[in-house]
Biopython code that builds the backbone (N, CA, C, O; Angstrom):
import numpy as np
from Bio.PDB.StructureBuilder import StructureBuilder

atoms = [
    (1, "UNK", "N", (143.039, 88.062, 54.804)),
    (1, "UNK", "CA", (144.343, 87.731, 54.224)),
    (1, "UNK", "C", (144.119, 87.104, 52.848)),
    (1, "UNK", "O", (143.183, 86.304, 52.822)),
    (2, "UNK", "N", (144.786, 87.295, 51.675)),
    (2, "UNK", "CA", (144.688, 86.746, 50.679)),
    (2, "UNK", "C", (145.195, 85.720, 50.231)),
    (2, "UNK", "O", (146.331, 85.464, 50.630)),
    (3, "UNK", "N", (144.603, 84.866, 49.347)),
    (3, "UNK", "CA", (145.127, 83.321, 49.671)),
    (3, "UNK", "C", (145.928, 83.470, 47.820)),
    (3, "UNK", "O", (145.397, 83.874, 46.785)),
    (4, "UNK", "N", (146.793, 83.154, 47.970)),
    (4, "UNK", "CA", (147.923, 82.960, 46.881)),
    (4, "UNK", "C", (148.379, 81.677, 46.398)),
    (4, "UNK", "O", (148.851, 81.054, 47.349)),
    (5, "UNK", "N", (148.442, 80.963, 45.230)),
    (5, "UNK", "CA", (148.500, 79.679, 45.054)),
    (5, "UNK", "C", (149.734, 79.796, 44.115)),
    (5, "UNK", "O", (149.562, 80.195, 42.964)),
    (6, "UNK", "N", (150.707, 79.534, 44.468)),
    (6, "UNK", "CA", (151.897, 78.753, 44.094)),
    (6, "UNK", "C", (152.163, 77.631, 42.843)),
    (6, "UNK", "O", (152.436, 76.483, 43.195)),
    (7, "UNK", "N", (152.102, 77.878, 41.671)),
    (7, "UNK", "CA", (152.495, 76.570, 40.953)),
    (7, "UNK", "C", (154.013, 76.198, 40.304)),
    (7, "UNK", "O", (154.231, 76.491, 39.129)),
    (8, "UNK", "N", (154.797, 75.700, 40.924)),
    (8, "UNK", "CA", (156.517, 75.832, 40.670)),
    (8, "UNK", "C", (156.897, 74.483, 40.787)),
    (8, "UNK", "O", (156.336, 73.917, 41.725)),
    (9, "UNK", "N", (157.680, 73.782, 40.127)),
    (9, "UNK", "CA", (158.457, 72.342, 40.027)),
    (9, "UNK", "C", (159.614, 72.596, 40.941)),
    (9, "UNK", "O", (159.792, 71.720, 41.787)),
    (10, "UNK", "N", (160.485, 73.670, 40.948)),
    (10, "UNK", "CA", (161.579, 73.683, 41.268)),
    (10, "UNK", "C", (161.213, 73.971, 42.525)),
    (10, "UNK", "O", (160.476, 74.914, 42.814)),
    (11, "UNK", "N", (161.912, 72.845, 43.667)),
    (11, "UNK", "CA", (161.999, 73.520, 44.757)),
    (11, "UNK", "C", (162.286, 74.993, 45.532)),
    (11, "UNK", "O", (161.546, 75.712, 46.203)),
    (12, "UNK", "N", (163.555, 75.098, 45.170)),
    (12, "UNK", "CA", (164.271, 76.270, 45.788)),
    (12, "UNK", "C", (163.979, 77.644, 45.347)),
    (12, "UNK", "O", (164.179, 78.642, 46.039)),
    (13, "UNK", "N", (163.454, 77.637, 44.056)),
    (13, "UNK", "CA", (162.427, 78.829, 43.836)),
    (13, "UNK", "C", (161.083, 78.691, 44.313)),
    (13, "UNK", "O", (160.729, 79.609, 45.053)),
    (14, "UNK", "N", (160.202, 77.755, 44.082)),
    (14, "UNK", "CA", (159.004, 77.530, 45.090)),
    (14, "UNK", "C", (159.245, 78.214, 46.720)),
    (14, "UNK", "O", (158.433, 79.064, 47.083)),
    (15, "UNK", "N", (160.150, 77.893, 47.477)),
    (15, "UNK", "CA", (160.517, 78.073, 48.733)),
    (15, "UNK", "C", (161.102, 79.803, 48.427)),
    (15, "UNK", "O", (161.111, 80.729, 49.239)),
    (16, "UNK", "N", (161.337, 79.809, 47.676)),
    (16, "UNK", "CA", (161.828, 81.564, 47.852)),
    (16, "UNK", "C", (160.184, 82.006, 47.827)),
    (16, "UNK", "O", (159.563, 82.440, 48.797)),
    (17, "UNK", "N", (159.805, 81.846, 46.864)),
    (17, "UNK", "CA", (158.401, 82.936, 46.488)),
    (17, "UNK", "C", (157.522, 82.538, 47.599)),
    (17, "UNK", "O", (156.591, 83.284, 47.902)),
    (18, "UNK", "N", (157.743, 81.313, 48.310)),
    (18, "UNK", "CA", (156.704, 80.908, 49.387)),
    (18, "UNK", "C", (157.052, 82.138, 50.429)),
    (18, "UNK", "O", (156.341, 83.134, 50.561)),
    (19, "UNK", "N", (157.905, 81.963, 50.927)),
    (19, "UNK", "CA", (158.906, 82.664, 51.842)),
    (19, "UNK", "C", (158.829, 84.585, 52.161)),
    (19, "UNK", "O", (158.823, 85.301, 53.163)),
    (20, "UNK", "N", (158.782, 84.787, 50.737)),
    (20, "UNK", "CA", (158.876, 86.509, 50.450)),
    (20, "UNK", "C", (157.495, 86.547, 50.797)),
    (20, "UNK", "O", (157.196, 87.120, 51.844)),
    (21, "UNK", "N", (156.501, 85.975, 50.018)),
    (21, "UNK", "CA", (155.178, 85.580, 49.988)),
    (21, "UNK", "C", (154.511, 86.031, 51.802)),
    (21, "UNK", "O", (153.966, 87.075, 52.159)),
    (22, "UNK", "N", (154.684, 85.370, 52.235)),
    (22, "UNK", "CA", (154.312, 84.565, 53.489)),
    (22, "UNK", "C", (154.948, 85.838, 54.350)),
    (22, "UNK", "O", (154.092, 86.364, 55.060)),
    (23, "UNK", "N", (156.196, 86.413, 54.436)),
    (23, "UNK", "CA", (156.846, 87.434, 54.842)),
    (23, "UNK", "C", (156.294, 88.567, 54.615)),
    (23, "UNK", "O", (156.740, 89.510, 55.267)),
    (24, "UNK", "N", (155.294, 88.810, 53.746)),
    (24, "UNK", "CA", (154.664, 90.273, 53.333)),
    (24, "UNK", "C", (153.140, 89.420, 54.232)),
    (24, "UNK", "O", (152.380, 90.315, 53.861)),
    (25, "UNK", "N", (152.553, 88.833, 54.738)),
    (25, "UNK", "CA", (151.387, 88.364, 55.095)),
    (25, "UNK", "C", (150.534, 87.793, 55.042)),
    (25, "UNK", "O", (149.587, 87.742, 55.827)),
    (26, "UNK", "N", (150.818, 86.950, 53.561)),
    (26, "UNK", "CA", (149.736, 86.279, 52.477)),
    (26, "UNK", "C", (149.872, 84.885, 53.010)),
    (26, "UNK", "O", (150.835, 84.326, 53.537)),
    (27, "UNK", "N", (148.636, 84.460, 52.734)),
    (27, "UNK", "CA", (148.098, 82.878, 53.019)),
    (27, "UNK", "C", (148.598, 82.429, 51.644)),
    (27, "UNK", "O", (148.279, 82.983, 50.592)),
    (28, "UNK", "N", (149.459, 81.312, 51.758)),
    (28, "UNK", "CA", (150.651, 80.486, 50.791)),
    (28, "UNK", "C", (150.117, 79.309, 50.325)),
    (28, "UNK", "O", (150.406, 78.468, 51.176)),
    (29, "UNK", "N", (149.626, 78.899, 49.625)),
    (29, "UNK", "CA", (149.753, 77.408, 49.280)),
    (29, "UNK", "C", (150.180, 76.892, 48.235)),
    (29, "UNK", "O", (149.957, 77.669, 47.306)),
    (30, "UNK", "N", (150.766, 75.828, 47.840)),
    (30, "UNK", "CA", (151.697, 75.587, 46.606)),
    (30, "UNK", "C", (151.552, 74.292, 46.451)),
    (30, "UNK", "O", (151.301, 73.331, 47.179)),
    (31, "UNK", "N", (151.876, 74.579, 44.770)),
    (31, "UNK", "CA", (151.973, 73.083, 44.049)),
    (31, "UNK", "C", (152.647, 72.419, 43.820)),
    (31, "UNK", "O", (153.240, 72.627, 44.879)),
    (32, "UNK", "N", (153.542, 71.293, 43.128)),
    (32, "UNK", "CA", (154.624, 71.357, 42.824)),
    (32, "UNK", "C", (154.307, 70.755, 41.208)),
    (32, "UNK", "O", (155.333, 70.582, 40.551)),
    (33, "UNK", "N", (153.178, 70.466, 40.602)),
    (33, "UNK", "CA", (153.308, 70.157, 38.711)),
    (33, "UNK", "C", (152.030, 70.992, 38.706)),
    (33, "UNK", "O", (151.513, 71.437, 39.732)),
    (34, "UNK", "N", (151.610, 71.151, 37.595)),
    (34, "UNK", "CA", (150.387, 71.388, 36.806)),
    (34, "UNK", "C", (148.855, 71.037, 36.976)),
    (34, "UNK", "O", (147.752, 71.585, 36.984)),
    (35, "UNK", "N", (149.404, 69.885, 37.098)),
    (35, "UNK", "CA", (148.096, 68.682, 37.789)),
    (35, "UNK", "C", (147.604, 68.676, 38.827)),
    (35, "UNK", "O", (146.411, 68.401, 38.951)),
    (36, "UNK", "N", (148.347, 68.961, 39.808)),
    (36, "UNK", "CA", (148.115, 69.447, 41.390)),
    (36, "UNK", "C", (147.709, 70.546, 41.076)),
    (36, "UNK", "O", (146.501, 70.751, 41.199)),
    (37, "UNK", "N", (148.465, 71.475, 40.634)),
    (37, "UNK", "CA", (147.858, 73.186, 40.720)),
    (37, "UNK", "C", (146.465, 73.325, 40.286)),
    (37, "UNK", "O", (145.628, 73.758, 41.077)),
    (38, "UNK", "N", (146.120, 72.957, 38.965)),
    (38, "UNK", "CA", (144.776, 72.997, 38.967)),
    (38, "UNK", "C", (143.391, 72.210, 39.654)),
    (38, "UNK", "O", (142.198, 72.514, 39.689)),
    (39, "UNK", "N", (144.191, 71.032, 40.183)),
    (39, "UNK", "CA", (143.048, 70.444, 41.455)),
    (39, "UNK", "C", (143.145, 71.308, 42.422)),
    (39, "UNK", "O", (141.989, 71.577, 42.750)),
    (40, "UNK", "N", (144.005, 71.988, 43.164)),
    (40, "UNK", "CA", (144.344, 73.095, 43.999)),
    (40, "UNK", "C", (143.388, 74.125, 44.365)),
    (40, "UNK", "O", (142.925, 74.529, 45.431)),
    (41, "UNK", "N", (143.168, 74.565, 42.538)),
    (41, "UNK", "CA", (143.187, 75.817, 42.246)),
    (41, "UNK", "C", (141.536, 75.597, 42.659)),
    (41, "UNK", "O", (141.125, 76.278, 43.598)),
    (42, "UNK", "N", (140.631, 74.714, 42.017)),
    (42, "UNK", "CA", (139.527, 74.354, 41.879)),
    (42, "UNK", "C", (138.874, 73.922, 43.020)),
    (42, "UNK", "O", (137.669, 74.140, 43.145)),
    (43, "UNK", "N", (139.537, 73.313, 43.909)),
    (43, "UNK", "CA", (139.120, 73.400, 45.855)),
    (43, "UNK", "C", (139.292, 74.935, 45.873)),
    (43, "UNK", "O", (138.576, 75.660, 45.183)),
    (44, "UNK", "N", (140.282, 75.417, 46.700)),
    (44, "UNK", "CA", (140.474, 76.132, 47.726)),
    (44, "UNK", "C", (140.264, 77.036, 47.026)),
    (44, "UNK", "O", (139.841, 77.831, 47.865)),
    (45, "UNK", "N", (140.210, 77.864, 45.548)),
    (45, "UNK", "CA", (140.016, 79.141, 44.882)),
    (45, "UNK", "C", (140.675, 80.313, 45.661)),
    (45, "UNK", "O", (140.170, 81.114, 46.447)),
    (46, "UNK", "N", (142.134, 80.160, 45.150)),
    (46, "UNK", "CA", (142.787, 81.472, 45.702)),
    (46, "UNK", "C", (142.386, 82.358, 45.164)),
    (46, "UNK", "O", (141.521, 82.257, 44.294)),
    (47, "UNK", "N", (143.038, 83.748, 45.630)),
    (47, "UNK", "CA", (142.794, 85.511, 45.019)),
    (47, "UNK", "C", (143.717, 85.021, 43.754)),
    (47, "UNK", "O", (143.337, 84.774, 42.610)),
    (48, "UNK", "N", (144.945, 84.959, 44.257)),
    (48, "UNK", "CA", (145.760, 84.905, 42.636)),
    (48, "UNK", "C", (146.758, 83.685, 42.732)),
    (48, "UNK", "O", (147.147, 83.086, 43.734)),
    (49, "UNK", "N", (147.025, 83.514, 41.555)),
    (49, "UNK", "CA", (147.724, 82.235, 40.955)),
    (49, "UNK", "C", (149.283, 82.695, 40.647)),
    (49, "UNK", "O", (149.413, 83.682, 39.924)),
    (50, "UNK", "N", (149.951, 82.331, 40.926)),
    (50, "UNK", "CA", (151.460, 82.212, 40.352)),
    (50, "UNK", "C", (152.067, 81.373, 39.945)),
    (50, "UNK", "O", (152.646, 80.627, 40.735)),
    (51, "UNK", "N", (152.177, 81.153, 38.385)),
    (51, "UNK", "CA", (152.534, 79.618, 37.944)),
    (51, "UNK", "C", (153.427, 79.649, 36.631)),
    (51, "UNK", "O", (153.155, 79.960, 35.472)),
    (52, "UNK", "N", (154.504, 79.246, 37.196)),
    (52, "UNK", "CA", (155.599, 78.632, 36.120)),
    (52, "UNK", "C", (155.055, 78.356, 34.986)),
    (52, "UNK", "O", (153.833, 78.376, 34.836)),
    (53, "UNK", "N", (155.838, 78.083, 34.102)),
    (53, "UNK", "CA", (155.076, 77.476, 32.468)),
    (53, "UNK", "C", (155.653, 76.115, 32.258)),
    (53, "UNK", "O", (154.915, 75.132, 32.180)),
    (54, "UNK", "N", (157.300, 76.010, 32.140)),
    (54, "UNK", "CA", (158.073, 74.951, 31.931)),
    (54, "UNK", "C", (157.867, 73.848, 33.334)),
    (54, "UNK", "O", (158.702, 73.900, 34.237)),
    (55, "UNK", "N", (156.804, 72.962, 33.406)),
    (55, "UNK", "CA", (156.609, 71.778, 34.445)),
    (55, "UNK", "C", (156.476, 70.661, 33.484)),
    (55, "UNK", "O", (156.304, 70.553, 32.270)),
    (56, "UNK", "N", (156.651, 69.720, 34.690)),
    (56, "UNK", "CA", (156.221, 68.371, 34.035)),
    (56, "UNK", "C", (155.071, 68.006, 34.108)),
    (56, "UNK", "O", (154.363, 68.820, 34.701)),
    (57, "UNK", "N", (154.515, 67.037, 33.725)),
    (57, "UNK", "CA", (152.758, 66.506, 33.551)),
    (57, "UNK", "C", (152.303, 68.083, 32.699)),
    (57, "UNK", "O", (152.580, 68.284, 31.517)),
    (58, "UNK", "N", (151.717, 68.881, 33.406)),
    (58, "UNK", "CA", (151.017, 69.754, 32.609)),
    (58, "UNK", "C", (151.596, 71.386, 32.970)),
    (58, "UNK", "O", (151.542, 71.972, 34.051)),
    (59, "UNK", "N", (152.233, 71.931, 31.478)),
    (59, "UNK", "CA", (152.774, 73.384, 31.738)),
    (59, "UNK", "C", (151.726, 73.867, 31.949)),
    (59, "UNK", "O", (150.560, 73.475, 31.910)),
    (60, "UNK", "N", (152.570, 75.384, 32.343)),
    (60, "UNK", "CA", (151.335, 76.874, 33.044)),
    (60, "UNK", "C", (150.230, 76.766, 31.748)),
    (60, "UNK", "O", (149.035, 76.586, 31.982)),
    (61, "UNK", "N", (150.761, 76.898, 30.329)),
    (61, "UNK", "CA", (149.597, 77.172, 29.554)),
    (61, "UNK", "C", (148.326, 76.171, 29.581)),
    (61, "UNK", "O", (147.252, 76.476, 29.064)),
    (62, "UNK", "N", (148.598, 74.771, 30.331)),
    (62, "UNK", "CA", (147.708, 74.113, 30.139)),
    (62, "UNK", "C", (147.073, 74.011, 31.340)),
    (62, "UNK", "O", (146.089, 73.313, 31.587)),
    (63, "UNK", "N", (147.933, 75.054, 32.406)),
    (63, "UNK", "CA", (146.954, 75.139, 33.298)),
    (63, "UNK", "C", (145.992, 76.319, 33.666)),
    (63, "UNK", "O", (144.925, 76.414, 34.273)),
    (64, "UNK", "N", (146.847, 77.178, 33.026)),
    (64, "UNK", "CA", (145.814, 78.684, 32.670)),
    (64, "UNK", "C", (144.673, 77.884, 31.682)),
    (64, "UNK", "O", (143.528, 77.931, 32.131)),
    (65, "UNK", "N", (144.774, 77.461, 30.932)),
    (65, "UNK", "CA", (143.682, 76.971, 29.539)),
    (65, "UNK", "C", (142.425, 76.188, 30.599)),
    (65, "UNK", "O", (141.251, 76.534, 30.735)),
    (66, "UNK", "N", (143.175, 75.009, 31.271)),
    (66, "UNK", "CA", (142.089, 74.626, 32.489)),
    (66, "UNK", "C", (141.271, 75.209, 33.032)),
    (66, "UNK", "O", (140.071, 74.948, 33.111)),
    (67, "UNK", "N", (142.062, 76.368, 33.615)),
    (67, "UNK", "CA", (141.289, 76.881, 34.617)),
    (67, "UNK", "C", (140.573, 78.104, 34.028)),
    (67, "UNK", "O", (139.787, 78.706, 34.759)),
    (68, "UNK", "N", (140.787, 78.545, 32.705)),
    (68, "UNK", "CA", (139.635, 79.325, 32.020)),
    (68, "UNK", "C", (138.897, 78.632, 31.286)),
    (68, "UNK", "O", (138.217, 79.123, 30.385)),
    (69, "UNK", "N", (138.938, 77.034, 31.654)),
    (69, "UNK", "CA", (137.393, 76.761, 31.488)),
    (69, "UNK", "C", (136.381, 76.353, 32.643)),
    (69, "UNK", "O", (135.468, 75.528, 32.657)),
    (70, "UNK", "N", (136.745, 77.002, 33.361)),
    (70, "UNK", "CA", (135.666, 76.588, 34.873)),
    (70, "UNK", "C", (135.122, 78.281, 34.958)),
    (70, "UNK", "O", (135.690, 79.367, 34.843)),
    (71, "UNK", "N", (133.978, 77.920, 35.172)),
    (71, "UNK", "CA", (133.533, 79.505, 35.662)),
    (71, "UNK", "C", (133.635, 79.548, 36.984)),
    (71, "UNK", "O", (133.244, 80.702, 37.157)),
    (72, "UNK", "N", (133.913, 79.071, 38.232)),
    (72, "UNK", "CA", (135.058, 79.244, 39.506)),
    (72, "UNK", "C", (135.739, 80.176, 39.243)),
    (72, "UNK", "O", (135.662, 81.344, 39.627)),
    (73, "UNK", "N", (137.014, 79.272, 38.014)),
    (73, "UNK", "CA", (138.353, 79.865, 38.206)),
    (73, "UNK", "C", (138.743, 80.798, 37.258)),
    (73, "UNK", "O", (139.921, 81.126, 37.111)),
    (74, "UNK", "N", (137.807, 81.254, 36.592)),
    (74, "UNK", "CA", (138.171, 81.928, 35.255)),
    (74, "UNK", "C", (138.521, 83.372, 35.320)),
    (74, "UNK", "O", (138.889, 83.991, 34.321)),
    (75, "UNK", "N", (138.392, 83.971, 36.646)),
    (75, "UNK", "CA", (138.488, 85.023, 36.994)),
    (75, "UNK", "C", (139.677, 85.293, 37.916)),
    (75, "UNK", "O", (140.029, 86.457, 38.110)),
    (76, "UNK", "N", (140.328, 84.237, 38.508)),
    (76, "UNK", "CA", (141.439, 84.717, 39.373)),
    (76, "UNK", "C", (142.145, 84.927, 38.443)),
    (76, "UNK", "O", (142.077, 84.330, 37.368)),
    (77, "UNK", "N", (143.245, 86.170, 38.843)),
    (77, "UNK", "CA", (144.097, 86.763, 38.286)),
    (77, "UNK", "C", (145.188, 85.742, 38.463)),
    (77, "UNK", "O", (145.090, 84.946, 39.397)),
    (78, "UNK", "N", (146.457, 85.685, 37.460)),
    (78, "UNK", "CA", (146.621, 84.716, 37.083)),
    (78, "UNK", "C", (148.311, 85.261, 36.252)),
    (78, "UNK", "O", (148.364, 85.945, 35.230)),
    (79, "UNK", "N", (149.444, 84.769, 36.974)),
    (79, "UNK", "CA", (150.868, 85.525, 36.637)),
    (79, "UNK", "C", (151.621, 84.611, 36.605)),
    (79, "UNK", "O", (152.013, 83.932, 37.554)),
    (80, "UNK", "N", (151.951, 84.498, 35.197)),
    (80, "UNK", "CA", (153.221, 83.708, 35.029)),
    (80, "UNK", "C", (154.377, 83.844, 35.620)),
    (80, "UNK", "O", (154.436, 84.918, 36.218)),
    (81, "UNK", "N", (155.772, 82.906, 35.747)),
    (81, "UNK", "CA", (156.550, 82.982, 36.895)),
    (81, "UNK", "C", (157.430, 82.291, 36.318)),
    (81, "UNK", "O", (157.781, 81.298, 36.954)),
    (82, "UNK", "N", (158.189, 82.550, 34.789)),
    (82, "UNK", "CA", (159.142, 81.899, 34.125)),
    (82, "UNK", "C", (160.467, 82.538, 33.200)),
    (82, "UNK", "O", (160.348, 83.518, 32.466)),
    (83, "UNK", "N", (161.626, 81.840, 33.382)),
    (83, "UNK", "CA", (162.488, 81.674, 32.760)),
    (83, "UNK", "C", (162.446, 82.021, 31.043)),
    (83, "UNK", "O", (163.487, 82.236, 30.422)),
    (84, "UNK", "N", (160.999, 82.038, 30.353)),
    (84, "UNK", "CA", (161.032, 82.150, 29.031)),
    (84, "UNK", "C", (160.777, 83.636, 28.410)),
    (84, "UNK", "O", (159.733, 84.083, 27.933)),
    (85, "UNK", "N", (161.689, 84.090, 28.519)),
    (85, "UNK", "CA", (161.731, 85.941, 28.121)),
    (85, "UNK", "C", (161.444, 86.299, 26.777)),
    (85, "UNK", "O", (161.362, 87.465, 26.390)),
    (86, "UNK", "N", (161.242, 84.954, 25.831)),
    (86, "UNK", "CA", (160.822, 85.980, 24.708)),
    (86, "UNK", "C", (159.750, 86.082, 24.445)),
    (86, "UNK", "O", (158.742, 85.504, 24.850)),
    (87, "UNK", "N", (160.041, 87.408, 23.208)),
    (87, "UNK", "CA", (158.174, 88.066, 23.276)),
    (87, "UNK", "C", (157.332, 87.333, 23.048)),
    (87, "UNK", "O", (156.169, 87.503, 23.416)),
    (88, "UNK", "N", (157.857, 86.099, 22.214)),
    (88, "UNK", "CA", (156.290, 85.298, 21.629)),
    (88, "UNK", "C", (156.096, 84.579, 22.642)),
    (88, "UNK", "O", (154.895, 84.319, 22.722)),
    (89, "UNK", "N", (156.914, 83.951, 23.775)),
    (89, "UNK", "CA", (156.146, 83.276, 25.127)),
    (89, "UNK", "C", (155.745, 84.533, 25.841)),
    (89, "UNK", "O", (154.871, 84.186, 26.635)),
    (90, "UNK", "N", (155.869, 85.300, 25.905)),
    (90, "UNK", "CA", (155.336, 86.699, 26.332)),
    (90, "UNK", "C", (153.598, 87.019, 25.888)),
    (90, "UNK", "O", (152.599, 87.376, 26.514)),
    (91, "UNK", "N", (153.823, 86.764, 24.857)),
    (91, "UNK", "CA", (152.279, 87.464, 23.782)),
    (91, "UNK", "C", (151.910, 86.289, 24.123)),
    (91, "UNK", "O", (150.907, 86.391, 24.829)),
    (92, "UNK", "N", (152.311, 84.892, 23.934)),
    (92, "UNK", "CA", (150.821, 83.717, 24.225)),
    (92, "UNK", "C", (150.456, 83.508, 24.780)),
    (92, "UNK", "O", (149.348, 82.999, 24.606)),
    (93, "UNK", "N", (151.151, 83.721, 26.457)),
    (93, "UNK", "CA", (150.471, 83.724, 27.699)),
    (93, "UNK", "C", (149.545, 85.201, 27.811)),
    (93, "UNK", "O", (148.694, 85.350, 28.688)),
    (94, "UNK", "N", (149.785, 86.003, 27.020)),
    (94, "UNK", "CA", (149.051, 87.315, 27.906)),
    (94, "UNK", "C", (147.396, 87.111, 26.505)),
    (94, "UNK", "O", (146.263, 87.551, 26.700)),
    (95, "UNK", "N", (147.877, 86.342, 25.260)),
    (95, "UNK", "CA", (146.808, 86.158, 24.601)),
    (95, "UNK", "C", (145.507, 85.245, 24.871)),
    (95, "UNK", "O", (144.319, 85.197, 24.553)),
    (96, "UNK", "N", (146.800, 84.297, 25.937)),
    (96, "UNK", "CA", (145.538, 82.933, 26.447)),
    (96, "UNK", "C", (144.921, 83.134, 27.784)),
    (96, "UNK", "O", (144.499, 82.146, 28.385)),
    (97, "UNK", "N", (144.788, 84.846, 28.536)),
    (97, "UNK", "CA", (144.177, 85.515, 29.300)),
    (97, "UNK", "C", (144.864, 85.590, 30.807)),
    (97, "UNK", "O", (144.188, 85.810, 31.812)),
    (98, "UNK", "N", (146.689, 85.319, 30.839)),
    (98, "UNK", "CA", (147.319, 85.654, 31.652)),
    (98, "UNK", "C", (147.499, 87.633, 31.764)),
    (98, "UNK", "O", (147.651, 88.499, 30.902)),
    (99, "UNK", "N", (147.377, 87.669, 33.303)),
    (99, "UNK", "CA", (147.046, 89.078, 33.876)),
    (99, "UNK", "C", (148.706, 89.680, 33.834)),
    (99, "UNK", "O", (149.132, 90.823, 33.671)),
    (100, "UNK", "N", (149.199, 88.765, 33.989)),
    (100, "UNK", "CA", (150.974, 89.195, 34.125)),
    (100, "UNK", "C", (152.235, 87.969, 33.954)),
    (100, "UNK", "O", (152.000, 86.762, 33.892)),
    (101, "UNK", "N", (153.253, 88.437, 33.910)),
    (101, "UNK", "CA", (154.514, 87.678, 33.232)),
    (101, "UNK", "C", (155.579, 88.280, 33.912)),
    (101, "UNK", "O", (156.101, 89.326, 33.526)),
    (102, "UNK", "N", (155.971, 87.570, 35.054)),
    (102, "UNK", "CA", (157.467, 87.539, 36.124)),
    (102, "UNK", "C", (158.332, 87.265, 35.180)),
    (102, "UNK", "O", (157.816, 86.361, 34.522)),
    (103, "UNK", "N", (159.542, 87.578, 34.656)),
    (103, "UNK", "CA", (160.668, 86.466, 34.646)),
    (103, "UNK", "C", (161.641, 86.160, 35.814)),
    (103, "UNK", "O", (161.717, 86.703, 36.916)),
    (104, "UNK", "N", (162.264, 85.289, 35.355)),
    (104, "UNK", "CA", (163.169, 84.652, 36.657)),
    (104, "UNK", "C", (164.416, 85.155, 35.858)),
    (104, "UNK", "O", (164.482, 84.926, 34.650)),
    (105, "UNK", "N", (165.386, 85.821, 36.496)),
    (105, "UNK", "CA", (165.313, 85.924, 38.199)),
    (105, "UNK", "C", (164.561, 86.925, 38.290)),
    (105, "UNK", "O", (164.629, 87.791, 37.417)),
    (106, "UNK", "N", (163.595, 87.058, 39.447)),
    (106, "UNK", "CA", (163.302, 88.287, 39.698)),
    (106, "UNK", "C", (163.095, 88.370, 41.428)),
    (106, "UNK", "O", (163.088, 87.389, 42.171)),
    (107, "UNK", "N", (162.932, 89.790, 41.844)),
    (107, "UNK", "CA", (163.774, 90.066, 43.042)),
    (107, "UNK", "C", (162.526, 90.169, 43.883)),
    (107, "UNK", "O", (161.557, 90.444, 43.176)),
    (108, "UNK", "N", (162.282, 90.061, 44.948)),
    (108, "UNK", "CA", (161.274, 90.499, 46.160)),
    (108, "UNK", "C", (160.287, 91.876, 45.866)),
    (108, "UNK", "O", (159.072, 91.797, 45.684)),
    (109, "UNK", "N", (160.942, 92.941, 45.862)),
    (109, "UNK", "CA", (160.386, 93.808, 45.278)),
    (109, "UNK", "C", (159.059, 93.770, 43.879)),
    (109, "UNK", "O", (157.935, 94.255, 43.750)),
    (110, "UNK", "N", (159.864, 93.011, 43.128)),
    (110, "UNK", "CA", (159.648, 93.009, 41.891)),
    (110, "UNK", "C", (158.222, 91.823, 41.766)),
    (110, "UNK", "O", (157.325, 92.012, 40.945)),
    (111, "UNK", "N", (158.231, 90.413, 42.891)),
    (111, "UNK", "CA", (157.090, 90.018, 43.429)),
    (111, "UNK", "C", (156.099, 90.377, 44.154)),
    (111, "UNK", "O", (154.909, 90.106, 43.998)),
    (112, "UNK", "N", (156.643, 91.048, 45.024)),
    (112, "UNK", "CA", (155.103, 91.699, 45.548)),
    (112, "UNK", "C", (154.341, 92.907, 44.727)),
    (112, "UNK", "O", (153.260, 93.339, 45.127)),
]
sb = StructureBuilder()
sb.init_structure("model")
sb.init_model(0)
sb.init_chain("A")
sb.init_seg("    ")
for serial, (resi, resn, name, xyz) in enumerate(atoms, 1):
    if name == "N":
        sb.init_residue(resn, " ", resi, " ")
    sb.init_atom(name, np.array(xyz, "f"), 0.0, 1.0, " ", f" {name:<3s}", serial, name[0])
structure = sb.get_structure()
């Protein structure tokens, strides 16, 4: 089973993507800031990362930037999961070695 790591502030979207997540078969675990996610990330080393950008303590970019400096984590694939649709938050996450870019809303389908 593949282990999937969760990084989301907002509850009620956290609990959706846990949910759809977990409903297709995947081993779930989640964060709720930045700071957690990358201590998270650095124990348990999921398959892939799903992480918001807009958090408190530390956004996605500073936790993608983290975790491509560990040779652990530098390789999990790694998908943003945000609200910020334009191209230039688009191009800096996929420049600072994000694999993919969700926006919100997006539908079940469209997550797995």
């Amino acid at each position: 089973m593949d282990k999937i790591l969760v990084i989301e502030d907002s509850e009620g979207i956290r609990e959706n993507i846990i949910e759809i997540l977990e409903l297709a078969g995947y081993d779930v675990m989640f964060a709720v800031n930045g700071t957690q996610g990358v201590t998270m990330a650095n124990k348990a080393i999921p398959d892939l990362i799903l992480c918001d950008i807009m958090m408190p303590e530390l956004d996605g970019y500073g936790v993608l930037h983290l975790l491509n400096k560990n040779p652990e984590t530098t390789n999990i694939p790694f998908i943003f999961i945000t609200a910020k649709s334009d191209r230039g938050d688009l191009r800096k996450g996929m420049e600072m070695g994000a694999d993919d870019y969700i926006t919100k809303p997006f539908g079940r389908l469209e997550l797995l």
